[in-house]
One Martini backbone bead per residue (centre of mass of N, CA, C, O) as a GRO file, in nm:
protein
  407
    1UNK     BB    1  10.954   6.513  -0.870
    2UNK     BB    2  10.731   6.281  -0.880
    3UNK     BB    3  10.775   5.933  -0.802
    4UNK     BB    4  10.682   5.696  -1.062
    5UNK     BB    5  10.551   5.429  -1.163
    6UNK     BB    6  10.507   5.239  -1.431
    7UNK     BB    7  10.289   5.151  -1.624
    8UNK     BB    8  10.092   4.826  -1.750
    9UNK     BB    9   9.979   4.641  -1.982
   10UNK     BB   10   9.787   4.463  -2.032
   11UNK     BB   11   9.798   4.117  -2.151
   12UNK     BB   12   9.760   3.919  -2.419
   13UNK     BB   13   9.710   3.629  -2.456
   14UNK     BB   14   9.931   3.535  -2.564
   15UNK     BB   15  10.122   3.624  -2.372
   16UNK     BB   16  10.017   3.503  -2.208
   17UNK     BB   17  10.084   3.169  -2.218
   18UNK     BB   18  10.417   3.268  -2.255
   19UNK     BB   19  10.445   3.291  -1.951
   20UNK     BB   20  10.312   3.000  -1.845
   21UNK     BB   21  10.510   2.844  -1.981
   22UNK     BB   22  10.791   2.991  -1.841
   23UNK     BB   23  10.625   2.920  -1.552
   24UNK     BB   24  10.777   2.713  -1.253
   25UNK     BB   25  10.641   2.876  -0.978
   26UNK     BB   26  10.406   3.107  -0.988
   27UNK     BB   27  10.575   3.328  -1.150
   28UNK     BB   28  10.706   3.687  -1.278
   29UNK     BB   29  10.941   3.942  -1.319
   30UNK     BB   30  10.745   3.996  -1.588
   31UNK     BB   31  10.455   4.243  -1.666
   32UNK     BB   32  10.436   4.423  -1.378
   33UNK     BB   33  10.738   4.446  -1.278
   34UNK     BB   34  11.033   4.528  -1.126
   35UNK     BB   35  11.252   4.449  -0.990
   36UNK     BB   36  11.408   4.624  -0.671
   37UNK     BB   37  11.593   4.391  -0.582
   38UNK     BB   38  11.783   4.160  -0.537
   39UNK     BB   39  11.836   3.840  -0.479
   40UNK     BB   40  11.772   3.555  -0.346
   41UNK     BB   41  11.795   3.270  -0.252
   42UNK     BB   42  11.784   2.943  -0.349
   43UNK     BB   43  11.554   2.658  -0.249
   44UNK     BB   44  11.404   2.419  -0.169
   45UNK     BB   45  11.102   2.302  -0.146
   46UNK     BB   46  10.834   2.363   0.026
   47UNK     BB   47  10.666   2.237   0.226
   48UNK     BB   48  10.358   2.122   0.337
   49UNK     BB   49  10.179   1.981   0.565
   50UNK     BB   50  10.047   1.795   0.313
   51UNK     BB   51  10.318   1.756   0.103
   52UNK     BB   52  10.261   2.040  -0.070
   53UNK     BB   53  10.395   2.248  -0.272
   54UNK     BB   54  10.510   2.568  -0.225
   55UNK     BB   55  10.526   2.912  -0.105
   56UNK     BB   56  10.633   3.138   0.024
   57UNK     BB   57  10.588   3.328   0.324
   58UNK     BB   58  10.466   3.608   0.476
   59UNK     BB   59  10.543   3.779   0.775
   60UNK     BB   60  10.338   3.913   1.056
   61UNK     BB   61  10.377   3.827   1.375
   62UNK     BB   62  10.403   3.542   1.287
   63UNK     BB   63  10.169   3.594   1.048
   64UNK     BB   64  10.049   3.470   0.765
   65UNK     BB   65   9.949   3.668   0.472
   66UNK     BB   66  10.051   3.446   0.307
   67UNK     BB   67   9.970   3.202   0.028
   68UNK     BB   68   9.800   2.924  -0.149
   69UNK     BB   69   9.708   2.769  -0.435
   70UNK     BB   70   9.569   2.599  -0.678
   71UNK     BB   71   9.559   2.678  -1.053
   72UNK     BB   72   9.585   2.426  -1.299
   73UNK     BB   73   9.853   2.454  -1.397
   74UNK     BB   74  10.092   2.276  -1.463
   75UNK     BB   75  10.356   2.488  -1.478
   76UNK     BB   76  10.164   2.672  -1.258
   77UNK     BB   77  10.058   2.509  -0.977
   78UNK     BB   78  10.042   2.827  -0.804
   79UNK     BB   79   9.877   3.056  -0.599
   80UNK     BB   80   9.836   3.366  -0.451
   81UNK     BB   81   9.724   3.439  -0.138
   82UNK     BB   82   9.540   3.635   0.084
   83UNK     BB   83   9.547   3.852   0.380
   84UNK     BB   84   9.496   4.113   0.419
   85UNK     BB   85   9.553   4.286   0.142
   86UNK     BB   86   9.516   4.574   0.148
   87UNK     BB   87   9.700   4.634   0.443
   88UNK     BB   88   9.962   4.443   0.282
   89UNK     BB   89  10.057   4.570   0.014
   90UNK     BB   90  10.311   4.778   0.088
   91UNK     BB   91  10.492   4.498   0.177
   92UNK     BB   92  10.465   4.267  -0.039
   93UNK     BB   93  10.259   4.336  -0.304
   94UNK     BB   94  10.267   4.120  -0.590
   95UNK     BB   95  10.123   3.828  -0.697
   96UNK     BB   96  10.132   3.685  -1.062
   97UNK     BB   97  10.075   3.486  -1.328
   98UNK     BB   98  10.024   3.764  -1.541
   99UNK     BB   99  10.185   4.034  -1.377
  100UNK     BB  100  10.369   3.933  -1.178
  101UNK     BB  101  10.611   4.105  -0.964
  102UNK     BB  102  10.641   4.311  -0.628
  103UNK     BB  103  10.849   4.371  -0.425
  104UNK     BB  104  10.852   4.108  -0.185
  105UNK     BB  105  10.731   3.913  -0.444
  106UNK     BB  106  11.016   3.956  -0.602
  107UNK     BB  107  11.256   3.915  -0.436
  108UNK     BB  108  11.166   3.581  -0.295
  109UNK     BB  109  11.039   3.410  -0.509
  110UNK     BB  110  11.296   3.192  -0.444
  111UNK     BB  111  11.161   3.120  -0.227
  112UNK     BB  112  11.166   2.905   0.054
  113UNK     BB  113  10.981   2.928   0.272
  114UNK     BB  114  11.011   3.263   0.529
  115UNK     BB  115  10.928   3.621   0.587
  116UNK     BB  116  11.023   3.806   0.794
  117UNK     BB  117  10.870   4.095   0.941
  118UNK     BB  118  10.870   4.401   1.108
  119UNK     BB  119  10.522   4.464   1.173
  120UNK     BB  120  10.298   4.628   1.308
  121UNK     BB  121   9.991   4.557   1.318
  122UNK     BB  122   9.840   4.807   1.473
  123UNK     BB  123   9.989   5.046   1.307
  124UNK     BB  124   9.900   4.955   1.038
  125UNK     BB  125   9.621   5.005   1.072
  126UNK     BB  126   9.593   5.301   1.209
  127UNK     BB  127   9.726   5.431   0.927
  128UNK     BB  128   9.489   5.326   0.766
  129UNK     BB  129   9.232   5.435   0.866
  130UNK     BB  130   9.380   5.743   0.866
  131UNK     BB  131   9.360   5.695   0.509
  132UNK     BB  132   9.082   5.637   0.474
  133UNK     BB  133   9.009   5.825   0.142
  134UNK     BB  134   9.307   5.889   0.053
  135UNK     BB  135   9.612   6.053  -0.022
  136UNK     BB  136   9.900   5.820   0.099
  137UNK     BB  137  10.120   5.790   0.383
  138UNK     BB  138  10.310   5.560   0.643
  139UNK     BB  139  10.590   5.578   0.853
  140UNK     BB  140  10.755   5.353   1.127
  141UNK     BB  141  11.063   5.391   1.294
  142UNK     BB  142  11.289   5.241   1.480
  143UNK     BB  143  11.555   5.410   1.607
  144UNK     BB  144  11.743   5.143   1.739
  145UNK     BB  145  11.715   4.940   1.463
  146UNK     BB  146  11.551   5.016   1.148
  147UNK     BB  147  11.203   4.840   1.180
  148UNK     BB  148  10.930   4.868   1.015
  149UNK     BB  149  10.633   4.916   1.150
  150UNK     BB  150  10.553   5.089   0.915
  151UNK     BB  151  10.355   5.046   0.566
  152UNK     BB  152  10.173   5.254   0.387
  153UNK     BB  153   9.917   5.304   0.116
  154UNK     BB  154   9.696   5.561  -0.040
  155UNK     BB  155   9.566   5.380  -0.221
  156UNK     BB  156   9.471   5.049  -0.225
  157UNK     BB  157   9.516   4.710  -0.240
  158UNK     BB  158   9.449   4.343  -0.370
  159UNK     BB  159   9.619   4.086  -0.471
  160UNK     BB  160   9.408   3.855  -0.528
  161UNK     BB  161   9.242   3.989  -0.798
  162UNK     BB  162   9.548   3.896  -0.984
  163UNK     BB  163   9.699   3.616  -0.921
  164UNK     BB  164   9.624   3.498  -1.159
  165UNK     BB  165   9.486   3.405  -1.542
  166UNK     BB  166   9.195   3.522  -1.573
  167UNK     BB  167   8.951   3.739  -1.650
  168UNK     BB  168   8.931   3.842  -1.378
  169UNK     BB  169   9.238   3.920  -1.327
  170UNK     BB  170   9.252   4.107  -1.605
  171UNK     BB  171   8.979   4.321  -1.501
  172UNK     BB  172   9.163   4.337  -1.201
  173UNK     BB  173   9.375   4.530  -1.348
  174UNK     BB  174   9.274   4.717  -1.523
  175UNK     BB  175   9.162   4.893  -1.321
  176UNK     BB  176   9.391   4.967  -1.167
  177UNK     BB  177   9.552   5.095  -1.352
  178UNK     BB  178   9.338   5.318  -1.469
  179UNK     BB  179   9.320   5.466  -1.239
  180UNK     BB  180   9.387   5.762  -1.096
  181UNK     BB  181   9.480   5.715  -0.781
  182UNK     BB  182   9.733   5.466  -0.781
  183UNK     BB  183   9.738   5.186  -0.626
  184UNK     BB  184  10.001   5.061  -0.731
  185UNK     BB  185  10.137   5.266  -0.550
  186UNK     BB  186  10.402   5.306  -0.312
  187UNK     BB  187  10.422   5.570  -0.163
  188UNK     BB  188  10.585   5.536   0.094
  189UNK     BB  189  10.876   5.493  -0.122
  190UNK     BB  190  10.753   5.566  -0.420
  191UNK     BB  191  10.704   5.862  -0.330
  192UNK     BB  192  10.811   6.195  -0.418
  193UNK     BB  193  10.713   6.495  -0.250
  194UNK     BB  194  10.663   6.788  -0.152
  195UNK     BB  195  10.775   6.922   0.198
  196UNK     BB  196  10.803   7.216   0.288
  197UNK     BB  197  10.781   7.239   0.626
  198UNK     BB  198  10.951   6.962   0.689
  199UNK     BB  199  11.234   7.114   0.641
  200UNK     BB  200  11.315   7.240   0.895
  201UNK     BB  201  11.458   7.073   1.047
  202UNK     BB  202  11.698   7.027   0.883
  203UNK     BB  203  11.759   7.370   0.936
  204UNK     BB  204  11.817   7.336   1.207
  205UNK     BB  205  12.029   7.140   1.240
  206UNK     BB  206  12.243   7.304   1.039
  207UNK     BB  207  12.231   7.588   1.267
  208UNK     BB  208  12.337   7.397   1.509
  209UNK     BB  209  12.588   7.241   1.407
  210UNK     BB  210  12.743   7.537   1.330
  211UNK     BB  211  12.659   7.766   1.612
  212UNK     BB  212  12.451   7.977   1.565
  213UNK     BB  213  12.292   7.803   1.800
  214UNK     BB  214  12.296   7.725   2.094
  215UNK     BB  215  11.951   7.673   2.108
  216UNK     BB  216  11.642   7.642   2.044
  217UNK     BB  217  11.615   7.931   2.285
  218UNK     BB  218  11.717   8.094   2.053
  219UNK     BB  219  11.694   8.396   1.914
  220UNK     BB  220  11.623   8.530   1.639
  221UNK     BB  221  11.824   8.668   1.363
  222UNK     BB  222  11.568   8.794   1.291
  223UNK     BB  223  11.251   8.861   1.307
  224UNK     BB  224  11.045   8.705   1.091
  225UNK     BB  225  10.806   8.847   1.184
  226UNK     BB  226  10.510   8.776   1.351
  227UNK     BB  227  10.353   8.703   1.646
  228UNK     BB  228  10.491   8.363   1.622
  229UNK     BB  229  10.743   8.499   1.440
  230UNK     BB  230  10.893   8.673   1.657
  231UNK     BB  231  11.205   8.605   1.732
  232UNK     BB  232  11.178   8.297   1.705
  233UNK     BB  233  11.268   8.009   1.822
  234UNK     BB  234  11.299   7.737   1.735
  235UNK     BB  235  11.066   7.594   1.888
  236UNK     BB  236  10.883   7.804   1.806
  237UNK     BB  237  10.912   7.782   1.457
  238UNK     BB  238  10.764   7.507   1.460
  239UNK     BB  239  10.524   7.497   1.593
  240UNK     BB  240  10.422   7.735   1.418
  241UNK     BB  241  10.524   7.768   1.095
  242UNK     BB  242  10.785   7.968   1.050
  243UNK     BB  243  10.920   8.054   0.724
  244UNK     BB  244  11.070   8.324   0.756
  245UNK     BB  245  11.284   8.177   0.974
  246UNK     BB  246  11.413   7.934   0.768
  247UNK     BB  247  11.477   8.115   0.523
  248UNK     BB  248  11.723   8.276   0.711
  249UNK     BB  249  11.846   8.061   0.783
  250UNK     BB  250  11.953   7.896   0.584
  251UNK     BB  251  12.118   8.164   0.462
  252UNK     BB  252  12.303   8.179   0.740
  253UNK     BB  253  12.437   7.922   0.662
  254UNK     BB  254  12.436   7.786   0.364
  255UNK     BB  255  12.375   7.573   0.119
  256UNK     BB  256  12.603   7.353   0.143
  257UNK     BB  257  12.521   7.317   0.478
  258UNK     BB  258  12.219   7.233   0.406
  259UNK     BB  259  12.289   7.009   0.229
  260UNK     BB  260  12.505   6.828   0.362
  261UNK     BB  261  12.281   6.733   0.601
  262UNK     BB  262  12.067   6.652   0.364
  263UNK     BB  263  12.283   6.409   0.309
  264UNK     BB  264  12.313   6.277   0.584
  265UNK     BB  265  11.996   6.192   0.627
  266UNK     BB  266  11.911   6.080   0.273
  267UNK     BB  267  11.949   6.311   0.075
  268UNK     BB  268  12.028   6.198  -0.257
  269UNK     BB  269  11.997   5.910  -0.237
  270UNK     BB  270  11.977   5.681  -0.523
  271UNK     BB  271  12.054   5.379  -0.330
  272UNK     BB  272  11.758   5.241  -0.165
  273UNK     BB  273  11.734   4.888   0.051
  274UNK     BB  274  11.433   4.773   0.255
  275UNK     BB  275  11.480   4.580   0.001
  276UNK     BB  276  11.294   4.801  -0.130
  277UNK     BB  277  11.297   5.034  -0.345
  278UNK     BB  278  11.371   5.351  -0.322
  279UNK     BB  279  11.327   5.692  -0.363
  280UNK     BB  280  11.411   5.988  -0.415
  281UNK     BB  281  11.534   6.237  -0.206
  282UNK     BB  282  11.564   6.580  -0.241
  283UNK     BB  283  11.807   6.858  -0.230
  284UNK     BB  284  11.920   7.153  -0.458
  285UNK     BB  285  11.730   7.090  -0.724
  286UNK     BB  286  11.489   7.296  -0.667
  287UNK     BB  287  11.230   7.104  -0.537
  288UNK     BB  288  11.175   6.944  -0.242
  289UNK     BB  289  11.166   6.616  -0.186
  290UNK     BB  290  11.030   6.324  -0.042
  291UNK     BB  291  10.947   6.020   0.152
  292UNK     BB  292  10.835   5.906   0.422
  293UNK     BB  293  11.067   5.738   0.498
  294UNK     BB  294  11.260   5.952   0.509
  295UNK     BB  295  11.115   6.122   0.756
  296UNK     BB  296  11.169   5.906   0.914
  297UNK     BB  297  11.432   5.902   0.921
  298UNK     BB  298  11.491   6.194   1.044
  299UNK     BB  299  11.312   6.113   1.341
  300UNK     BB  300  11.527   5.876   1.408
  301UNK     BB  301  11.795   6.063   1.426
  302UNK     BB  302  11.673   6.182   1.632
  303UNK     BB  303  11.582   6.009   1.864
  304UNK     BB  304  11.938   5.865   1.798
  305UNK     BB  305  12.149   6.037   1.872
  306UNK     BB  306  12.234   6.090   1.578
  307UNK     BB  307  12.186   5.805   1.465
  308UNK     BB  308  12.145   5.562   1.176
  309UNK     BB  309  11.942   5.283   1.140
  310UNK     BB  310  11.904   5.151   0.826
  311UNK     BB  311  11.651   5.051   0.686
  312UNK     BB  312  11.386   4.759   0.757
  313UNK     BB  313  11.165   4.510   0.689
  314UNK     BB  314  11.309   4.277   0.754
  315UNK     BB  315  11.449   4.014   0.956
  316UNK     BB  316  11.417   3.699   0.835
  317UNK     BB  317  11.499   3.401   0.612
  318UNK     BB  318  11.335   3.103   0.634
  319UNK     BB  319  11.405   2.810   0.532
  320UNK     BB  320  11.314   2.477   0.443
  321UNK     BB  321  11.599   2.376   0.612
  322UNK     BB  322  11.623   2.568   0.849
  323UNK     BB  323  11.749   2.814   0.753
  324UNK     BB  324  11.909   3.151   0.804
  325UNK     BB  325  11.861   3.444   0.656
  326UNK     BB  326  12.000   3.747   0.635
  327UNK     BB  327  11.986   4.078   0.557
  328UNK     BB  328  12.131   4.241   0.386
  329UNK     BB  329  12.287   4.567   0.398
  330UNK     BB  330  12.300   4.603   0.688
  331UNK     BB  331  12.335   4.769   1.018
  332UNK     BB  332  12.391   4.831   1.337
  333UNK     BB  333  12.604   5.055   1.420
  334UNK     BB  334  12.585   5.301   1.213
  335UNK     BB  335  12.528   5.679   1.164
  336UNK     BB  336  12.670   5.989   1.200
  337UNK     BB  337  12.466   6.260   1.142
  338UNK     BB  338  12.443   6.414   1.416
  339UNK     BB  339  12.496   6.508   1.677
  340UNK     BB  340  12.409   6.479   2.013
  341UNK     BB  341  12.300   6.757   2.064
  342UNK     BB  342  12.122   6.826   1.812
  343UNK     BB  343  11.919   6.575   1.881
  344UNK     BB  344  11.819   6.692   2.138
  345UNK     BB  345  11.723   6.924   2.098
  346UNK     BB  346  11.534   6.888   1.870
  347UNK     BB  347  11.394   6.670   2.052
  348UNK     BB  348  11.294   6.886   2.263
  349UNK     BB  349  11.092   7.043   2.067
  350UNK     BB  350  10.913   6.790   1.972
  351UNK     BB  351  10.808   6.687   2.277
  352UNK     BB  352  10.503   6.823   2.257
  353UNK     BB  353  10.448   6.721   1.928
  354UNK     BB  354  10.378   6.715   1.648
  355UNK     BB  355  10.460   6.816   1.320
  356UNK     BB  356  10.289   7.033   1.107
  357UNK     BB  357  10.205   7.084   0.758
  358UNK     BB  358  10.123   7.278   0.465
  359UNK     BB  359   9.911   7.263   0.149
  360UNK     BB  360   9.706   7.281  -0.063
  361UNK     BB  361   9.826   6.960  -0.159
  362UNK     BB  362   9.973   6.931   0.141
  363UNK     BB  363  10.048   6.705   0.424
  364UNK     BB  364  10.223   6.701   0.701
  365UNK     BB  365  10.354   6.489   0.924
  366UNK     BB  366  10.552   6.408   1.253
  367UNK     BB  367  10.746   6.233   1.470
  368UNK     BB  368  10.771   6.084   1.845
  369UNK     BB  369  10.723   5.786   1.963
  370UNK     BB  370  10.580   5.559   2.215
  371UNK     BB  371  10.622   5.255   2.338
  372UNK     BB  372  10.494   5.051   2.587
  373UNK     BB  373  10.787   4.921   2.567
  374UNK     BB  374  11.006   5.188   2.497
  375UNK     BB  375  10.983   5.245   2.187
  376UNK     BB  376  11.139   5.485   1.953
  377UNK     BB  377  10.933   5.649   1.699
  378UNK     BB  378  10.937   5.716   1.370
  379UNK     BB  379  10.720   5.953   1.208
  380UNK     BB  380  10.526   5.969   0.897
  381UNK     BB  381  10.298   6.191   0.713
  382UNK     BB  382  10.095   6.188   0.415
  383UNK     BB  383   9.870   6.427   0.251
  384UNK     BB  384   9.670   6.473   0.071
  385UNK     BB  385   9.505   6.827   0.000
  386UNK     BB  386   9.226   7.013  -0.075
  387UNK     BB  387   9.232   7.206   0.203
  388UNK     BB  388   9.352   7.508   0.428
  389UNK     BB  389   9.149   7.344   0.675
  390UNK     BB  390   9.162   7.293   0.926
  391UNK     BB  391   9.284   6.959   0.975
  392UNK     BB  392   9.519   6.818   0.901
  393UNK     BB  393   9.514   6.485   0.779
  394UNK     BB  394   9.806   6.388   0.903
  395UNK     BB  395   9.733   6.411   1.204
  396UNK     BB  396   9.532   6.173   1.300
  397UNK     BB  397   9.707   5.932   1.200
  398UNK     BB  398   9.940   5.998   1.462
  399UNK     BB  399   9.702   5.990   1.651
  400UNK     BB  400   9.624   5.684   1.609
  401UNK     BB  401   9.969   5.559   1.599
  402UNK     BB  402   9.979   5.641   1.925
  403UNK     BB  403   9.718   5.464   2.037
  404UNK     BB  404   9.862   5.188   1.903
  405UNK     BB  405  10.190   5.262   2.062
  406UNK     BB  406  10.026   5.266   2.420
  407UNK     BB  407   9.745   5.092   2.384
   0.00000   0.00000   0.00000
């Protein structure tokens, strides 16, 4: 089922004012949302250049999206304001003097000095503006870094309309909980939904590891279906979207093997943090969901010659005393998911365009881009599905994110 954050109720006056009176940095981490990921060190108030202490900035391409300015509180001195906060909350999160902090302001809250992300801005927009009207996330990973280069969530939401303390900022917290569409929800990371055909490759992959298929272009052990689906190769039944093909594969590898495959690439790992928490993405009780980061992470690892890198958010963070801290949990190393002829094979199969899937429900789009400077990334884009009809709404997103991706 999918996985959602726990709505919060706004505070009352009594509880607002016993929260500001307990915080003594400009945050809280309860209020608003859970920590989702340990603490980083703390270290002494960061200067700003007028001389006046601030809040930590967390930043985008070297430039800070967040900032702060004067609360009037005594307590709690400053409150945190936003640059383009719609396009990057689902990067930041949101800090609050009223209802806490999540994501990266809070994982942070205790940091004096820059947190450096790994986002590029051009892809960040592109995947907003093609999810602009829609319920869905998008999510791309450089494939020999494990860098997040987008992380969007839609719809989104301003996280300046309530940094602070007052009537108007405890009735723009109201609105959003109470939203139908849960803006406040990071779709990204944090909502595993059914995945449909887009676990076909995974399913491709298992049949591959096992020597089932020589190659993507060896034709389907069984009928298959009709049309561009009778005895299609992997290739073939990719591209077309054959369900009946996929369907007696998994059964000819074999439930075991197709899970072991599947938790290799990252299905039902319980606790991953890139640094916010990731929701688990299943397979093997039930129906299958992922979260668009998991597909991402599937799609880099057939790009990455079968070896798994990251993910990662951060980059660097820089304190107030020049001090640099690596983001914890990372390894350089990575590790091998599947060998590296099946991950060519199926590079090779996915090399004419992105695969796209749907449902009533849902649509998923998949893909590898080449960036400009060379860069290979894992794309995946999920999209709520109105109707099955017409081009699935994941597909133009992907087809944005490609055209600011070769600039």
């Amino acid at each position: 089922m999918p996985t959602t954050n726990r709505r919060r109720a706004a505070l009352p006056v009594a509880a607002l004012m016993t929260l500001l009176a307990a915080c003594a940095t400009g945050c809280a981490s309860g209020g608003g949302a859970e920590e989702e990921a340990p603490k980083a060190q703390s270290t002494p108030q960061q200067k700003t250049k007028e001389g006046k202490e601030g809040l930590a900035d967390i930043l985008v391409a070297g430039r800070p999206v967040t900032g702060s300015k004067p609360s009037g509180i005594a307590k709690a001195p400053y409150q945190r304001t936003y640059t383009d906060g719609e396009l990057y909350a689902a990067v930041t999160g949101f800090r609050s003097l009223a209802f806490g902090a999540n994501g990266l302001e809070s994982i942070y809250k205790d940091t004096r000095g820059t947190v450096e992300t790994t986002v590029d801005p051009a892809l960040q927009r592109a995947a907003a503006e093609g999810l602009r009207g829609r319920k869905g996330a998008a999510v791309a990973l450089d494939v020999e870094t494990g860098r997040i280069r987008a992380l969007v969530s839609a719809p989104s939401y301003d996280p300046s309309v309530f940094s602070g303390a007052t009537s108007a900022d405890k009735g723009a917290w109201g609105e959003l909980d109470k939203n139908k569409d849960v803006p406040l929800l990071n779709r990204a990371v944090r909502q595993a939904v059914p995945l449909g055909g887009a676990f076909h490759v995974v399913v491709a992959a298992a049949a591959l590891e096992k020597g089932l298929y020589a190659s993507v272009d060896t034709p389907a052990h069984g009928p298959g279906g009709t049309g561009g689906c009778a005895n299609a190769s992997i290739r073939q039944a990719l591209r077309n979207g054959c369900d009946e093909v996929f369907t007696a594969m998994a059964t000819e590898v074999g439930p075991d093997a197709v899970r072991s495959t599947a938790e290799a690439f990252g299905f039902n790992e319980k606790q991953l943090d890139v640094p916010v928490r990731v929701s688990e993405s299943t397979y093997g009780d039930g129906e299958t969901t992922a979260t668009p980061l998991q597909m991402a992470r599937v799609m880099a690892v057939i790009g990455n010659g079968g070896k798994q890198i990251g993910p990662r958010l951060v980059d660097r963070i820089v304190h107030g005393d020049g001090s640099v801290q690596k983001p914890t949990g990372y390894t350089a190393a990575g590790r091998q998911v599947v060998k590296q002829e099946t991950a060519a094979q199926l590079r090779s199969a996915l090399a004419s365009g992105q695969l796209t899937t749907r449902t009533d429900k849902n649509a998923w789009s998949v893909a590898l881009l080449r960036t400009a400077d060379g860069h290979l990334l894992g794309v995946a884009v999920h999209a709520d599905e109105a109707a099955p009809s017409g081009t699935a709404p994941s597909a133009p997103v992907v087809d944005r994110m490609t055209k600011a991706a070769t600039g």
